[in-house]
N, C-alpha and C positions, 0 to 999 in steps of 0.2 A: 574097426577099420575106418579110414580115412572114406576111400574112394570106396562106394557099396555099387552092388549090381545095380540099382538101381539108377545111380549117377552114370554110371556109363550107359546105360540106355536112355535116359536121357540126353546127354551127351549127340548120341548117335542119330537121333531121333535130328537137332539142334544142326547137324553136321550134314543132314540130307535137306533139310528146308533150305539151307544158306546157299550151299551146292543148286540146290535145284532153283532158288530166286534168282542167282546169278548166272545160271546158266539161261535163262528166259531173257533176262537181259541183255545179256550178250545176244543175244537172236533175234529181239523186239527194237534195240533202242538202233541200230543202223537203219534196219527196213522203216521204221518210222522217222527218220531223221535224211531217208533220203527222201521220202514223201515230201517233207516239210522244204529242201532243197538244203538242206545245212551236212553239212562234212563231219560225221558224226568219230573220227579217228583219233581227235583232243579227247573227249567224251570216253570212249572207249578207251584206252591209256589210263585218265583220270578213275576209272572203273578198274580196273585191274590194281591200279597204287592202293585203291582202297581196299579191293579186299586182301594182297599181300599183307597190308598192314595189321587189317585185323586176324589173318591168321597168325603173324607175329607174335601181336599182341595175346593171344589167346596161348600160343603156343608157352609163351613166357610164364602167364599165368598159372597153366597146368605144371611146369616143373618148379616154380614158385610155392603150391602146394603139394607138390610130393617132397619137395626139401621139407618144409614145415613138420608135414604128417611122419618123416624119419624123423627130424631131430625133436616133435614135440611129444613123441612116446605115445602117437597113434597105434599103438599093436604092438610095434616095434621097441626093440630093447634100448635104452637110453645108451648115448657114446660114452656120456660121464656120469657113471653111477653117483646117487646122493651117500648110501651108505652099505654096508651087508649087512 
């Protein structure tokens, strides 16, 4: 198999720390940027672009390798047989 239980726990494991850094963030970087007197609403914006993208990015990745692992005959029956 391409993806093992293992990978997706991982995975999962990967998907609550990024969740949970960015959720701190959002909650730290205003109250500390109004301390500071700076308008922290660029900042924030700039913060959300970013992790939109890397969920993108990520997202792409993973169906990226699930095409591979069907058409590389990960487990899966090949579309164009070699021979019988």
């Amino acid at each position: 198999m391409c993806f093992t239980l293992m990978w997706f726990r991982d995975l999962l494991i990967w998907l609550v720390v990024v969740v949970a850094v960015v959720a701190l963030l959002r909650l730290l970087l205003p109250w500390l940027m109004s301390m500071l007197g700076v308008e922290a609403g660029i900042l924030m914006r700039a913060i959300d672009i970013f992790v939109w993208a890397v969920v993108a990015i990520f997202v792409i990745y993973v169906i990226f390798a699930l095409i591979s692992c069907l058409l590389g005959g990960g487990g899966a029956m090949p579309l164009f047989p070699r021979g019988r």
